[in-house]
C-alpha positions in Angstrom: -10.4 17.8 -12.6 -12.8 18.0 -15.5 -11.1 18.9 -19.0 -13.0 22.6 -19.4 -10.8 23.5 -15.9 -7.9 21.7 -17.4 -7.9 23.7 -20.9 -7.4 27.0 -18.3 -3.6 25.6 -18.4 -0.9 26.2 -20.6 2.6 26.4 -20.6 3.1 29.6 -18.7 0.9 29.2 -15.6 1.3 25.1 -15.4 3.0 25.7 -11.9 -0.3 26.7 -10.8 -1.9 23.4 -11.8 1.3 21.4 -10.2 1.2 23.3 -7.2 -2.5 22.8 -6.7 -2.2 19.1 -7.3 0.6 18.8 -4.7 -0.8 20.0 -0.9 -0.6 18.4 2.2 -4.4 17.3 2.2 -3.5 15.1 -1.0 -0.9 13.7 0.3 -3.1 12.4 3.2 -5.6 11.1 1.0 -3.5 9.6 -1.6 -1.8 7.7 1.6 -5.1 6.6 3.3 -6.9 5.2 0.1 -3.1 3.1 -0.4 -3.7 1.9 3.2 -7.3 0.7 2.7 -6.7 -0.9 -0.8 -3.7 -2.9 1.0 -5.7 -4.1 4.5 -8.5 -5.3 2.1 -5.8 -6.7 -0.3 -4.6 -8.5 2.6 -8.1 -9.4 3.6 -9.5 -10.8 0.2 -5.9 -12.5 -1.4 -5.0 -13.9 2.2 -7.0 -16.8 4.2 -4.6 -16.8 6.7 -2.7 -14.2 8.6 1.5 -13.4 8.2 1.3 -15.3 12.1 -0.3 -18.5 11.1 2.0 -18.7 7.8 5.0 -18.1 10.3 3.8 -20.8 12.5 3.5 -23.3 10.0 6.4 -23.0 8.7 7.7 -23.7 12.1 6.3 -27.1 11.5 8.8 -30.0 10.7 5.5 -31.7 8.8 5.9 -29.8 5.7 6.8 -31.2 2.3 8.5 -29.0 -0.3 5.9 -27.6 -2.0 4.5 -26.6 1.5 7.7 -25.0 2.4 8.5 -22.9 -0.6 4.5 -21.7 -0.8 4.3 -20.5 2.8 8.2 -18.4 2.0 6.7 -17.2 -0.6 3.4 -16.2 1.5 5.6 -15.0 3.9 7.6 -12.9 1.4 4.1 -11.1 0.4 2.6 -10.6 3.5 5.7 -8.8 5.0 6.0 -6.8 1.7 2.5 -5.3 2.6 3.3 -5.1 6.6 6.0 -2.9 5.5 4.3 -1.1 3.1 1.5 0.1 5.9 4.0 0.4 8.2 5.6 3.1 6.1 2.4 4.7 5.2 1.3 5.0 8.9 4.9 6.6 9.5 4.1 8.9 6.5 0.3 10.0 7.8 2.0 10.6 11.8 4.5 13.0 9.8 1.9 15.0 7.9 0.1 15.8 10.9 
């Protein structure tokens, strides 16, 4: 919204402006640009995938420092699983 549309706003028609902002469509969008800036979040910060890090750690070769990288790994990795998880949830529902 440019700032000549914005300056048709004041105090007594702002619901106008709120309820404009807040419609099903952006919803959808606001949800599908958060899902492609986490799978390529995933894709640039990660070399390997949330099942190789599981599977390592697995492993009884690992020294400390090993160990307590791939949790943390781990801990990331399911926070953004989640996180698309509960997007994709949110997009069936708005449908």
């Amino acid at each position: 919204m440019s700032n000549e549309e914005l300056e048709q706003y004041n105090i007594s028609n702002l619901n106008e402006l709120f309820s404009s902002m807040v419609n099903i469509d952006n919803e959808r969008r606001v949800l599908n640009k958060l899902l492609v800036l986490l799978n390529e979040l995933k894709e640039i910060s990660y070399t390997t995938t949330l099942e190789e890090n599981l599977n390592r750690f697995q492993s009884n070769q690992l020294n400390d420092d090993e160990r307590y990288s791939l949790i943390y790994l781990i801990g990331q990795k399911k926070i953004i699983e989640k996180a698309c998880s509960w997007i994709d949830n949110a997009l069936s529902q708005l449908k």
